[in-house]
PyMOL Python script that loads the backbone (N, CA, C, O; Angstrom):
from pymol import cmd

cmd.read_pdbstr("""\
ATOM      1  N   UNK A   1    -241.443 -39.026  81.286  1.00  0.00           N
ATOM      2  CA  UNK A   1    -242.739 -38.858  80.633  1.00  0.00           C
ATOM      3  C   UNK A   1    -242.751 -37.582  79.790  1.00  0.00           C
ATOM      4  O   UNK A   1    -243.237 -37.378  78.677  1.00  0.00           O
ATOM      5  N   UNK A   2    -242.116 -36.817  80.584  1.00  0.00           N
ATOM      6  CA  UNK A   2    -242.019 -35.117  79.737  1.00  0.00           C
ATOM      7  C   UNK A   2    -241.115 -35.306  78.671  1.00  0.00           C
ATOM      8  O   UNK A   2    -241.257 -34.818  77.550  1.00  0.00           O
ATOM      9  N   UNK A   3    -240.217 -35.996  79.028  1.00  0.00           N
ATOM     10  CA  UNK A   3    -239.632 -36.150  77.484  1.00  0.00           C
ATOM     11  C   UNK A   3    -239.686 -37.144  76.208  1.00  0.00           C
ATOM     12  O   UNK A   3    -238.857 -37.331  75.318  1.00  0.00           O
ATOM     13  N   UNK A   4    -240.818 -37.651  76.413  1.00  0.00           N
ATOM     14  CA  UNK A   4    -241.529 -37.976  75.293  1.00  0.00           C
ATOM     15  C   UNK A   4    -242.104 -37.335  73.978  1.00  0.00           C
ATOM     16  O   UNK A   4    -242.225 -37.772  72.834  1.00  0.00           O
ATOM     17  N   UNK A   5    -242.497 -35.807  74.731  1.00  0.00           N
ATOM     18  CA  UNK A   5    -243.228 -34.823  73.784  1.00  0.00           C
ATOM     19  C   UNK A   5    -242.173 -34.033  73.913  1.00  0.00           C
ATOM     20  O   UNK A   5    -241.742 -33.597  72.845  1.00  0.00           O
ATOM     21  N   UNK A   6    -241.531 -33.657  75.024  1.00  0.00           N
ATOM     22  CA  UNK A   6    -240.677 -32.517  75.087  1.00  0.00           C
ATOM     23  C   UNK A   6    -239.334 -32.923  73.573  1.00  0.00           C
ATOM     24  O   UNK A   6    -239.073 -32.227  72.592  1.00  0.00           O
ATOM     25  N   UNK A   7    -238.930 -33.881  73.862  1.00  0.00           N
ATOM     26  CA  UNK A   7    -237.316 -34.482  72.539  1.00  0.00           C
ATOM     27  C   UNK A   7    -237.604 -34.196  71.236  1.00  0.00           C
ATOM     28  O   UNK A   7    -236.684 -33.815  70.512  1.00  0.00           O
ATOM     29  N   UNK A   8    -239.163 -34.354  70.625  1.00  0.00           N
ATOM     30  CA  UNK A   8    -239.581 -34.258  69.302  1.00  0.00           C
ATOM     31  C   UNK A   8    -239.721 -32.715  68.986  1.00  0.00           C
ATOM     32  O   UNK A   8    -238.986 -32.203  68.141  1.00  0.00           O
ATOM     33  N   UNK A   9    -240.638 -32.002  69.647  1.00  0.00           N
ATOM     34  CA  UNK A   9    -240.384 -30.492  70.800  1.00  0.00           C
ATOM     35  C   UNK A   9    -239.564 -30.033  70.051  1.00  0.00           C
ATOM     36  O   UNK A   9    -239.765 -29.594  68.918  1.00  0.00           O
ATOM     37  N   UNK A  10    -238.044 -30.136  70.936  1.00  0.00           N
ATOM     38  CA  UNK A  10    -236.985 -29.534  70.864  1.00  0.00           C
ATOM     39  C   UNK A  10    -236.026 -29.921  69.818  1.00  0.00           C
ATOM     40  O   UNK A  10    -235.161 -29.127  69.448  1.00  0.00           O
ATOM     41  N   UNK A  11    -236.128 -31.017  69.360  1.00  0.00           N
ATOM     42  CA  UNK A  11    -235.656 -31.104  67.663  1.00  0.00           C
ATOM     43  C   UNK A  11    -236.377 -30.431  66.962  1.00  0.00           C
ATOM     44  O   UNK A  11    -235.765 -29.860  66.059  1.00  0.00           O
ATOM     45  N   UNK A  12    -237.762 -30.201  67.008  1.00  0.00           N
ATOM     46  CA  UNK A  12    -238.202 -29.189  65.815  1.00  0.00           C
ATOM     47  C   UNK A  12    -237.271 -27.419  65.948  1.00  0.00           C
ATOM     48  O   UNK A  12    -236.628 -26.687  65.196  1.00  0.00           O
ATOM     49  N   UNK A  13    -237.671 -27.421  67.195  1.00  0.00           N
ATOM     50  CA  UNK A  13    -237.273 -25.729  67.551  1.00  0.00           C
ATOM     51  C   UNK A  13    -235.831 -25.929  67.470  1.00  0.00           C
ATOM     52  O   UNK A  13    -235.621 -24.797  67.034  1.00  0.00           O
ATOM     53  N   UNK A  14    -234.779 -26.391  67.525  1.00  0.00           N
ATOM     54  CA  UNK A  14    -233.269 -26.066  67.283  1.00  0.00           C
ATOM     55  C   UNK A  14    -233.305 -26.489  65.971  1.00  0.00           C
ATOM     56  O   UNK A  14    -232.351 -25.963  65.397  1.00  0.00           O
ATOM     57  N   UNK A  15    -233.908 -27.150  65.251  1.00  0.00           N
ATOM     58  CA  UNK A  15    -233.213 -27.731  63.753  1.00  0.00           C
ATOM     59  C   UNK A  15    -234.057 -26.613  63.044  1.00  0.00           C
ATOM     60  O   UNK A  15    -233.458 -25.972  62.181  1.00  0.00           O
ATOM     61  N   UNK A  16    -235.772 -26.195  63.370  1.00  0.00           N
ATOM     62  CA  UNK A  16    -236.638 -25.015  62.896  1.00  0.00           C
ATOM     63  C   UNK A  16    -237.030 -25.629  61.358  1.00  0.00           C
ATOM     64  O   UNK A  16    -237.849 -26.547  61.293  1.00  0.00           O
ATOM     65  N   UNK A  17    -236.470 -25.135  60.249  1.00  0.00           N
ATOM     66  CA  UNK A  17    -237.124 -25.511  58.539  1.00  0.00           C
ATOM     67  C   UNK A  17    -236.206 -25.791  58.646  1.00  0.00           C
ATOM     68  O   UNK A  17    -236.324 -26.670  57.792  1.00  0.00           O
ATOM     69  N   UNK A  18    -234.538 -25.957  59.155  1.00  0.00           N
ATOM     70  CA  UNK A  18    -233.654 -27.185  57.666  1.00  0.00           C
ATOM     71  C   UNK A  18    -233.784 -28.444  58.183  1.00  0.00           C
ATOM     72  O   UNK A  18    -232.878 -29.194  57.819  1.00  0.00           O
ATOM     73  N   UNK A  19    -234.580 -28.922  58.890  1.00  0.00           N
ATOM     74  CA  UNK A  19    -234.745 -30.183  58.627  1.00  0.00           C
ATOM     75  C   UNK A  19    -236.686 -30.543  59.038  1.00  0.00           C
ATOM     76  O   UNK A  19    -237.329 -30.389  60.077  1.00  0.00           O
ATOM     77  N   UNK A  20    -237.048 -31.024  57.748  1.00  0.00           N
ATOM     78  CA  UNK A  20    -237.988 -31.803  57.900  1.00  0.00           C
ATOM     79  C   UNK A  20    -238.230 -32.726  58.972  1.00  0.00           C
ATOM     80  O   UNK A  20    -237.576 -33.758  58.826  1.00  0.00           O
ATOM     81  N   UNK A  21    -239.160 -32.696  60.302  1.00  0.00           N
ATOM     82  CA  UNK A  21    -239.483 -33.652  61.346  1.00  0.00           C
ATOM     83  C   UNK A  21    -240.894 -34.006  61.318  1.00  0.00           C
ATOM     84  O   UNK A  21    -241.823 -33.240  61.575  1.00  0.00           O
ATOM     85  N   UNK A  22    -240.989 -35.370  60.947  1.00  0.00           N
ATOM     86  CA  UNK A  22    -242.094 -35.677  61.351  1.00  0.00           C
ATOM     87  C   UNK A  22    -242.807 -36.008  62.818  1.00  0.00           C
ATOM     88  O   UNK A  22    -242.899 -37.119  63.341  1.00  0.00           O
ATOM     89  N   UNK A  23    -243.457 -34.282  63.522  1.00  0.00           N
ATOM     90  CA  UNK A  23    -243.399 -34.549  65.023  1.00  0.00           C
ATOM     91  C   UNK A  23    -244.353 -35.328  65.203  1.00  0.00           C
ATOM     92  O   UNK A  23    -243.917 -36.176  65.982  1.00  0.00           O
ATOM     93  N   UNK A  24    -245.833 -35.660  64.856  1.00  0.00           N
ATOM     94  CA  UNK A  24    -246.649 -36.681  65.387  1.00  0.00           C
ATOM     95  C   UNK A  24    -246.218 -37.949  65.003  1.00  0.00           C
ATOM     96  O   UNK A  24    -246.579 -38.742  65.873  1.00  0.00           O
ATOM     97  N   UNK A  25    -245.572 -38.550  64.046  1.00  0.00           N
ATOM     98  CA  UNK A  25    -245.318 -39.616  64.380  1.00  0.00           C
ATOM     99  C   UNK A  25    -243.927 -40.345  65.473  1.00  0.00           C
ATOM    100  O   UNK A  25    -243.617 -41.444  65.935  1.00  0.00           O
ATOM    101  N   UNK A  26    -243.536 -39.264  65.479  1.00  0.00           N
ATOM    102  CA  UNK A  26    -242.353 -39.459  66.753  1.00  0.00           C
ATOM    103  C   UNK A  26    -242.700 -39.416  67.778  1.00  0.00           C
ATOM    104  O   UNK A  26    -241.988 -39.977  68.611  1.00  0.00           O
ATOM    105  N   UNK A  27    -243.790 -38.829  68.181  1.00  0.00           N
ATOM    106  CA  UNK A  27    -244.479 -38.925  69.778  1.00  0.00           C
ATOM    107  C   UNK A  27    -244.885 -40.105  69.291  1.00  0.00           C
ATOM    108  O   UNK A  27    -244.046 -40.978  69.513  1.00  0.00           O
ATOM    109  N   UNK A  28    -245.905 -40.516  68.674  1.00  0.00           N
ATOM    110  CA  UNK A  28    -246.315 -41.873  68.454  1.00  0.00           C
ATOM    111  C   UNK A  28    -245.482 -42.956  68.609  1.00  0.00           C
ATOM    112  O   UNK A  28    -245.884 -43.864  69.337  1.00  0.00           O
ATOM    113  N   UNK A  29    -244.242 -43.071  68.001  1.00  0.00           N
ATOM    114  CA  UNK A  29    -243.227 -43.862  68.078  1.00  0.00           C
ATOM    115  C   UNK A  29    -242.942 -44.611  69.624  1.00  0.00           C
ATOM    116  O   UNK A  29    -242.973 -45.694  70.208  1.00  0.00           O
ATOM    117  N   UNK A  30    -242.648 -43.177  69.792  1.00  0.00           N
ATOM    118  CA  UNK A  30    -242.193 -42.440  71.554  1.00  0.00           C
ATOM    119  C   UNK A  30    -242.699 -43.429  72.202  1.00  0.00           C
ATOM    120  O   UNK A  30    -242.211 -44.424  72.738  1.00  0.00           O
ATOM    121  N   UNK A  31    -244.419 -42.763  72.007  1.00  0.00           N
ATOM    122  CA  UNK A  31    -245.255 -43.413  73.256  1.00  0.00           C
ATOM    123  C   UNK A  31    -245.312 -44.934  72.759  1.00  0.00           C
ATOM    124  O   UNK A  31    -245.233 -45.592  73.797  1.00  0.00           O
ATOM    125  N   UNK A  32    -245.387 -45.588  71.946  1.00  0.00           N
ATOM    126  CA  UNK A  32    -245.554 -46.867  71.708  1.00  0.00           C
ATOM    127  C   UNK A  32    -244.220 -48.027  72.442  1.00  0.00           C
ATOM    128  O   UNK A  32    -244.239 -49.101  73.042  1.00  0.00           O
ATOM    129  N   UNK A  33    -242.926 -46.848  71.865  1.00  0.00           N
ATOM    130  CA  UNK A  33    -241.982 -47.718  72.608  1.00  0.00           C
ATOM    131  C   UNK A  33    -241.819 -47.267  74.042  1.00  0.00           C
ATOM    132  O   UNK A  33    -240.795 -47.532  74.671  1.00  0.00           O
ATOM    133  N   UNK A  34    -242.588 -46.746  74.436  1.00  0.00           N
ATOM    134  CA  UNK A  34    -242.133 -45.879  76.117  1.00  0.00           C
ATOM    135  C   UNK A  34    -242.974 -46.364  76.954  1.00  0.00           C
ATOM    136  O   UNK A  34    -242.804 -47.214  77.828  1.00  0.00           O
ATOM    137  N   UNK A  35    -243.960 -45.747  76.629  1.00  0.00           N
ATOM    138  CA  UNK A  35    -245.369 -45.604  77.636  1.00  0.00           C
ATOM    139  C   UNK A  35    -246.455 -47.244  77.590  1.00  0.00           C
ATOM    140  O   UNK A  35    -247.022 -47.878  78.480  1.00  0.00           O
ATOM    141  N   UNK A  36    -246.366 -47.387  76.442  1.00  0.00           N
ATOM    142  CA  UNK A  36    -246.968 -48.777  76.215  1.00  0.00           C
ATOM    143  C   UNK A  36    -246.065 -50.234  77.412  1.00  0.00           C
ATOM    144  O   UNK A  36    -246.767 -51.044  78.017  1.00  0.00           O
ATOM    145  N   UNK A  37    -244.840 -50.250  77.487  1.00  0.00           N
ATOM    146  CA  UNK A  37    -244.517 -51.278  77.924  1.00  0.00           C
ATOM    147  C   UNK A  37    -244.240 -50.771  79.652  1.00  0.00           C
ATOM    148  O   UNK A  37    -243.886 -51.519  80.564  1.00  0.00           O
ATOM    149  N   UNK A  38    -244.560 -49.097  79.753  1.00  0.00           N
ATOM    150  CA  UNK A  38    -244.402 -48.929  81.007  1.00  0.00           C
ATOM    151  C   UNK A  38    -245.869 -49.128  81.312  1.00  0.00           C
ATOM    152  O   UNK A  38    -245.870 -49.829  82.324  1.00  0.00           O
ATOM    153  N   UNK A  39    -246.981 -48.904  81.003  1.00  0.00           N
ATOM    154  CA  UNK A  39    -248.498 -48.777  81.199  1.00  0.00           C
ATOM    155  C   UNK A  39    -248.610 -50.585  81.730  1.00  0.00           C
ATOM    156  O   UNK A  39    -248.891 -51.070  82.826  1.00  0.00           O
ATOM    157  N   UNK A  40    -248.145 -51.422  80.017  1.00  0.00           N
ATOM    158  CA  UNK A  40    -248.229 -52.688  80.629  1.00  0.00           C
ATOM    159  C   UNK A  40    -247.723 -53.230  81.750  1.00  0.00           C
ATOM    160  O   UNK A  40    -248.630 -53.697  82.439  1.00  0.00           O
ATOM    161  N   UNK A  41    -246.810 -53.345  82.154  1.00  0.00           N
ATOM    162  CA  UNK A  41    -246.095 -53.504  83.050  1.00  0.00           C
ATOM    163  C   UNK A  41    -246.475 -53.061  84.658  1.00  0.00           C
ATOM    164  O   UNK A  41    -246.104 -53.539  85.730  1.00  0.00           O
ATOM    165  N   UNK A  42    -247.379 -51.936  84.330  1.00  0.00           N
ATOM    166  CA  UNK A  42    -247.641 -51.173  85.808  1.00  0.00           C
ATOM    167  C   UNK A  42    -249.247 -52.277  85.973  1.00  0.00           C
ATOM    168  O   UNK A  42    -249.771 -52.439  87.075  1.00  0.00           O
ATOM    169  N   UNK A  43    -249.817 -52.923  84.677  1.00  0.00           N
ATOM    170  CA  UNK A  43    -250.827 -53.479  85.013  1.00  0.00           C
ATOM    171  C   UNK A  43    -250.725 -54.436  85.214  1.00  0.00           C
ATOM    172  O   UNK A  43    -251.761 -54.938  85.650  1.00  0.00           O
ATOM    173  N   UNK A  44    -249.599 -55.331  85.089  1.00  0.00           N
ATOM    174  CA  UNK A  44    -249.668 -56.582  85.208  1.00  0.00           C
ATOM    175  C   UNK A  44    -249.027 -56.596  86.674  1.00  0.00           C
ATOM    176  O   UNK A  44    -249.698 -57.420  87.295  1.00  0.00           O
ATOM    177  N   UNK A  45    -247.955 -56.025  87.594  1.00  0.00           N
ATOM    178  CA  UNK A  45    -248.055 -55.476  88.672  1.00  0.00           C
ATOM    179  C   UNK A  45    -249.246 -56.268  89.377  1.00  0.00           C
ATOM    180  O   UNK A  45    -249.144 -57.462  89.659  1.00  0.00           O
ATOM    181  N   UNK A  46    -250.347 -55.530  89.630  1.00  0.00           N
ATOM    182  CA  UNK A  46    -251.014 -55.917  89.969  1.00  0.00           C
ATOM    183  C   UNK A  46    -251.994 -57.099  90.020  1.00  0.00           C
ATOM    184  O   UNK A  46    -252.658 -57.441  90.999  1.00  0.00           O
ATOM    185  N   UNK A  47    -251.980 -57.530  89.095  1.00  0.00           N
ATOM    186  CA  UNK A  47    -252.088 -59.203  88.796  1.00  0.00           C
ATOM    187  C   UNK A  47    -251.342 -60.351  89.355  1.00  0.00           C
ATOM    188  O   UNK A  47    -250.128 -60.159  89.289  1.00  0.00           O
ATOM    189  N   UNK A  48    -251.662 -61.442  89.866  1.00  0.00           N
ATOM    190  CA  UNK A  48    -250.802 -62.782  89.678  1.00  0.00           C
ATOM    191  C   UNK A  48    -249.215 -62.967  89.516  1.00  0.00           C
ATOM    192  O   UNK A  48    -248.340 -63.460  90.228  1.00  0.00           O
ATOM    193  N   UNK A  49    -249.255 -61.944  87.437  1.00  0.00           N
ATOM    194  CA  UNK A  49    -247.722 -62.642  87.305  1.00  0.00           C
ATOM    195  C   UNK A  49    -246.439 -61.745  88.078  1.00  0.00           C
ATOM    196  O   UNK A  49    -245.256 -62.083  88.059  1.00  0.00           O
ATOM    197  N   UNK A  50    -247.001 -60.525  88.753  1.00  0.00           N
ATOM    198  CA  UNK A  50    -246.005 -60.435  89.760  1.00  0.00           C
ATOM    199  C   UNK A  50    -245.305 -61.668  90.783  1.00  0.00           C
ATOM    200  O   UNK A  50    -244.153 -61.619  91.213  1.00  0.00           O
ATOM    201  N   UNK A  51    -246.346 -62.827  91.068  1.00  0.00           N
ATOM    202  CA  UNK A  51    -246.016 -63.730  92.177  1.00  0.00           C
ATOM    203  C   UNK A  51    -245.102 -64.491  91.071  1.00  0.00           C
ATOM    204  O   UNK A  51    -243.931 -64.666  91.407  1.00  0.00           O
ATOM    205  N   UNK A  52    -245.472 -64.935  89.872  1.00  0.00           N
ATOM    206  CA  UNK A  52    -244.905 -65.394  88.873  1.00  0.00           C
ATOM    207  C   UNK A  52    -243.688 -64.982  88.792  1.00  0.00           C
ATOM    208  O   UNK A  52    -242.934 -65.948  88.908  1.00  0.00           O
ATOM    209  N   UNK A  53    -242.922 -63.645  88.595  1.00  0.00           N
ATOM    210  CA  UNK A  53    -242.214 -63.218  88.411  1.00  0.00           C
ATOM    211  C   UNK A  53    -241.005 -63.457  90.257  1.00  0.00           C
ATOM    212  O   UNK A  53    -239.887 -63.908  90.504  1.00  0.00           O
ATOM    213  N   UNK A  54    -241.819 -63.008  90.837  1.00  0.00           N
ATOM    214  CA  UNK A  54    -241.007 -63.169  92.053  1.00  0.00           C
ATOM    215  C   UNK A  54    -240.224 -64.788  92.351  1.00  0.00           C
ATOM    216  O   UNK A  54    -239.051 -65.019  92.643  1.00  0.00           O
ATOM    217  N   UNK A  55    -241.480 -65.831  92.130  1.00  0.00           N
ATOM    218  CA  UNK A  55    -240.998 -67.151  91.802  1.00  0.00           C
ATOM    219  C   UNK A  55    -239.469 -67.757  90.931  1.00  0.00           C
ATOM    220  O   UNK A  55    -238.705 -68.694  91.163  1.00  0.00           O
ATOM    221  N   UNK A  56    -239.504 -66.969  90.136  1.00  0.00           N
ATOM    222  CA  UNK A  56    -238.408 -67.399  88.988  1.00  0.00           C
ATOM    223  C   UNK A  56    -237.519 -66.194  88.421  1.00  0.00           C
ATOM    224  O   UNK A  56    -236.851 -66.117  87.391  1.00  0.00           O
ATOM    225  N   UNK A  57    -237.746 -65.277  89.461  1.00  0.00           N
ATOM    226  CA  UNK A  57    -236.610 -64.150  89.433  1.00  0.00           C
ATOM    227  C   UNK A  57    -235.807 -64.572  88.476  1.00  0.00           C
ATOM    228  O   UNK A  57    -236.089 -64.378  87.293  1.00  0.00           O
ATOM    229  N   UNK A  58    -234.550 -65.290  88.912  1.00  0.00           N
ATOM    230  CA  UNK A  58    -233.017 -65.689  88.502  1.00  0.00           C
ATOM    231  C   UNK A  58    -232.997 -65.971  87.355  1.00  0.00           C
ATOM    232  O   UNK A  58    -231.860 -65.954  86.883  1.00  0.00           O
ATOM    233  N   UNK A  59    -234.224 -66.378  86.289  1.00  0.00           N
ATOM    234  CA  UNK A  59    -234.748 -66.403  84.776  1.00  0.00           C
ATOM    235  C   UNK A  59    -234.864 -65.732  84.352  1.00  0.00           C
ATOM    236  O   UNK A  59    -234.328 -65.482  83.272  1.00  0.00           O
ATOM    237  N   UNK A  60    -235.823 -64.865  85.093  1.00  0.00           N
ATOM    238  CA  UNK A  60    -236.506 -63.578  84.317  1.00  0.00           C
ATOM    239  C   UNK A  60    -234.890 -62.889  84.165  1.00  0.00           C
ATOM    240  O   UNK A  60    -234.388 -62.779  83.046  1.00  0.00           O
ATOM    241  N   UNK A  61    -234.271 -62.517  85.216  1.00  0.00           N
ATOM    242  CA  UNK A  61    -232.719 -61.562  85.278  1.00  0.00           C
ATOM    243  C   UNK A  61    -231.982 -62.213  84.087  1.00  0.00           C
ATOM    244  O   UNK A  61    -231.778 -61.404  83.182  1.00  0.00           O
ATOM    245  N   UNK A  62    -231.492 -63.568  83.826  1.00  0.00           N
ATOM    246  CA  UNK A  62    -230.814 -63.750  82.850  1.00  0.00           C
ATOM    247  C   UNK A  62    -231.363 -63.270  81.540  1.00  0.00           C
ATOM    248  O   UNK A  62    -230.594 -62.952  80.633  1.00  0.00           O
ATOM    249  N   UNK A  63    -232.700 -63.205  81.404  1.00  0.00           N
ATOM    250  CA  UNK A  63    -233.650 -63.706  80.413  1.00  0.00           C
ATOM    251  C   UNK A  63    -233.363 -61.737  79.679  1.00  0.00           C
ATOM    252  O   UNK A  63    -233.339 -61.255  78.546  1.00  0.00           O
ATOM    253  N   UNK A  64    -233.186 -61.126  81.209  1.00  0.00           N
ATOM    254  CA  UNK A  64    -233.134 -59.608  80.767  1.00  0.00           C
ATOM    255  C   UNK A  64    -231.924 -59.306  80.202  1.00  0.00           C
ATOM    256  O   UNK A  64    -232.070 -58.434  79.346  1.00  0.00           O
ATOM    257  N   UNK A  65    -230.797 -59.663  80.326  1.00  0.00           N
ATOM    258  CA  UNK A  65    -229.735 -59.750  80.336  1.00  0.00           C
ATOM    259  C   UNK A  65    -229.164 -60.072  78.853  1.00  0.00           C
ATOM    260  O   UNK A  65    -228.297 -59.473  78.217  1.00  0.00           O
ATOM    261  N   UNK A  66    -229.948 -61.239  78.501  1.00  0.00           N
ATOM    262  CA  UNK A  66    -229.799 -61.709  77.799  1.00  0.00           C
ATOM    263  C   UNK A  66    -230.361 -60.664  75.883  1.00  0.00           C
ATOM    264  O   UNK A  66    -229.820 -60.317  74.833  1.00  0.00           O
ATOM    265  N   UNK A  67    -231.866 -60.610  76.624  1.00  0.00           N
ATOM    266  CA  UNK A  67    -232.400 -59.381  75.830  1.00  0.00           C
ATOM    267  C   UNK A  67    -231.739 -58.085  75.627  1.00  0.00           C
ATOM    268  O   UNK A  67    -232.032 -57.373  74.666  1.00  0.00           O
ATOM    269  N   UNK A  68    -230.869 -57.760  76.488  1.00  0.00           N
ATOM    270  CA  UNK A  68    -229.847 -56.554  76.349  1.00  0.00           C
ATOM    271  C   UNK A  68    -228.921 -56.925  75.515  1.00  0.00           C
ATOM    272  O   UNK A  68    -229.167 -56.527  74.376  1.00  0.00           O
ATOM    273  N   UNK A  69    -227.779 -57.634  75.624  1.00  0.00           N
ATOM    274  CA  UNK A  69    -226.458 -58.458  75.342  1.00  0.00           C
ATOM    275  C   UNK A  69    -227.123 -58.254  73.620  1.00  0.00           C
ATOM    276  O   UNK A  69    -226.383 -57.909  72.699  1.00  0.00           O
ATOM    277  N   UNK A  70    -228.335 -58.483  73.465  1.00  0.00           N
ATOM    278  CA  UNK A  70    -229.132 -59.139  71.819  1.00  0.00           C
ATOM    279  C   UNK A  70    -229.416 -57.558  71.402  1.00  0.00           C
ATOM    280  O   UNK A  70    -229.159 -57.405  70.208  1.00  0.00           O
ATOM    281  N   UNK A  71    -229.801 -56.530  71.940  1.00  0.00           N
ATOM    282  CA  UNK A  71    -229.934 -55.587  71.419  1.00  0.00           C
ATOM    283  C   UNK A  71    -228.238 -54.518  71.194  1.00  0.00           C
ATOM    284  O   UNK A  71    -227.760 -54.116  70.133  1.00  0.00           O
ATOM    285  N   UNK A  72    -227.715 -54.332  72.571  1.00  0.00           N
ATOM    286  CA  UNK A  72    -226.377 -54.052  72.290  1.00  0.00           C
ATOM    287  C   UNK A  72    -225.745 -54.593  70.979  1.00  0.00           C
ATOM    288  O   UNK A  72    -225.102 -53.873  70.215  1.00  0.00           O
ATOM    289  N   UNK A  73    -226.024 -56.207  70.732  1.00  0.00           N
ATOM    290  CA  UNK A  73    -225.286 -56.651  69.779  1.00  0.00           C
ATOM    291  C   UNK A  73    -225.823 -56.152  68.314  1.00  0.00           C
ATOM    292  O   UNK A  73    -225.189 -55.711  67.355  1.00  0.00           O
ATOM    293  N   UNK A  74    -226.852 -56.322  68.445  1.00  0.00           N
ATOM    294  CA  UNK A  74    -227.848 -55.401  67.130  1.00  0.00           C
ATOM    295  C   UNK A  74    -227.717 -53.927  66.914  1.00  0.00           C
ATOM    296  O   UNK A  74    -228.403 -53.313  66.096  1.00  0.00           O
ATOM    297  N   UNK A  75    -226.967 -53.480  67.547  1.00  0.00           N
ATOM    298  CA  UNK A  75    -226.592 -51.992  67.647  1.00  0.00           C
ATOM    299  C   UNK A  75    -224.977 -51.854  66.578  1.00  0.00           C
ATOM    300  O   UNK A  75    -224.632 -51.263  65.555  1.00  0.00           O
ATOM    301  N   UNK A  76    -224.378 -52.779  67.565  1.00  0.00           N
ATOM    302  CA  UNK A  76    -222.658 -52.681  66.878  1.00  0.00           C
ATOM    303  C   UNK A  76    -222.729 -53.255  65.335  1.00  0.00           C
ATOM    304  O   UNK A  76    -222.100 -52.779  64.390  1.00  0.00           O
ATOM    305  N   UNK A  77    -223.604 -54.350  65.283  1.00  0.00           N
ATOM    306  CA  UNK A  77    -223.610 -55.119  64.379  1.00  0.00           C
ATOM    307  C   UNK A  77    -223.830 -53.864  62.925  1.00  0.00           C
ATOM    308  O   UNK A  77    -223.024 -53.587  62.037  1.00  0.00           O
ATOM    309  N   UNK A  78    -225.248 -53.318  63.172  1.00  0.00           N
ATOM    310  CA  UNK A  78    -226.093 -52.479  62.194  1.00  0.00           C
ATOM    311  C   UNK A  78    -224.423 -51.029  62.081  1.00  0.00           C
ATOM    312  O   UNK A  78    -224.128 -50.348  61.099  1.00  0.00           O
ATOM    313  N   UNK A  79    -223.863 -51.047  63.184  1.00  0.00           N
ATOM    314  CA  UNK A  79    -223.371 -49.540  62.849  1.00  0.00           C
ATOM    315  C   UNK A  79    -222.023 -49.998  62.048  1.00  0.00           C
ATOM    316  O   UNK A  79    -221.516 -49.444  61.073  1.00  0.00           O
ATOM    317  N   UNK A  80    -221.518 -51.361  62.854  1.00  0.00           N
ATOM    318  CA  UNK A  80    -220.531 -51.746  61.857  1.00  0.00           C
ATOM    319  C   UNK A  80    -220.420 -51.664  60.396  1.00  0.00           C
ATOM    320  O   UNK A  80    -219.577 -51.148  59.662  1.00  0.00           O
ATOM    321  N   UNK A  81    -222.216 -52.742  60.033  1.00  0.00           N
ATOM    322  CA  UNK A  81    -222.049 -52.989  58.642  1.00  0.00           C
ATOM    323  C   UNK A  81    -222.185 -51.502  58.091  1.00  0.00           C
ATOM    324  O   UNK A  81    -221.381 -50.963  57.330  1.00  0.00           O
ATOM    325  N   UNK A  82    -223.078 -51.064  58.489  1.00  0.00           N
ATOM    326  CA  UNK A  82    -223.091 -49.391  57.446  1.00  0.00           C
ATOM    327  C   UNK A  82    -222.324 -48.253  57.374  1.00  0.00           C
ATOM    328  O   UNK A  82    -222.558 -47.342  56.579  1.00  0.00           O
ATOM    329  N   UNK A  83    -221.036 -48.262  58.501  1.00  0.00           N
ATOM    330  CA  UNK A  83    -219.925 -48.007  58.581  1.00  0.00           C
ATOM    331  C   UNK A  83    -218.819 -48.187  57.367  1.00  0.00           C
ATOM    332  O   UNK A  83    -218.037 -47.432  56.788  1.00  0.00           O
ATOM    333  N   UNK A  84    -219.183 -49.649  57.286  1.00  0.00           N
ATOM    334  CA  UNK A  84    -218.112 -50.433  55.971  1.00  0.00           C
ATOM    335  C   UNK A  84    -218.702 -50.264  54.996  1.00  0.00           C
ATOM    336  O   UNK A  84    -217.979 -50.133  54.009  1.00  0.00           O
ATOM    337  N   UNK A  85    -220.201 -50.180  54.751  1.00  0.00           N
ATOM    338  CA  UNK A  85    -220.581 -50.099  53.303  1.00  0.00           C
ATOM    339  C   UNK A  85    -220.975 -50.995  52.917  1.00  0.00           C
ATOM    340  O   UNK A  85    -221.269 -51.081  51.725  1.00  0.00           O
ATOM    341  N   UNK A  86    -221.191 -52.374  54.087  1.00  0.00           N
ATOM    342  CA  UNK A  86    -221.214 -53.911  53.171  1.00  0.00           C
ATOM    343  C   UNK A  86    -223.020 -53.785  53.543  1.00  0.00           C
ATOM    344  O   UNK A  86    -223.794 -54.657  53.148  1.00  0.00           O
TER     345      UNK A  86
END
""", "prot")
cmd.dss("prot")
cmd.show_as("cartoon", "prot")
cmd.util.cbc("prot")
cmd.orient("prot")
């Protein structure tokens, strides 16, 4: 949680003026990709689709798995092509 504000923080103070940071929208970023799907998640918890979730485990796990495998691959893919230039 602390390093949400703290990472944007401490890139300003070691980089200082040679590099331009835009710090509020990087906490923003932050919290949107951080805190938003941890907030959701802690609420739905408490709801129903926990039983949902417990039901069909062995889905949801591939399903995560699967969502990783797709981002990893979107990682190599993006560093490859701009690596080569194509």
């Amino acid at each position: 949680l602390a390093g949400i504000f703290l990472t944007p923080a401490l890139l300003l103070r070691f980089f200082g003026t040679e590099v331009s940071l835009p710090f509020l929208a990087m906490v923003w970023k932050l919290c949107n990709k951080v805190l938003l799907p941890v907030a959701v998640g802690q609420v739905l918890r408490k709801t129903n689709v926990k039983d949902v979730y417990t039901k069909h485990s062995k889905k949801f796990k591939r399903a995560q798995e699967l969502v990783l495998l797709g981002i990893v691959w979107n990682a190599f893919s993006n560093a490859f092509t701009e690596g080569l230039g194509l």
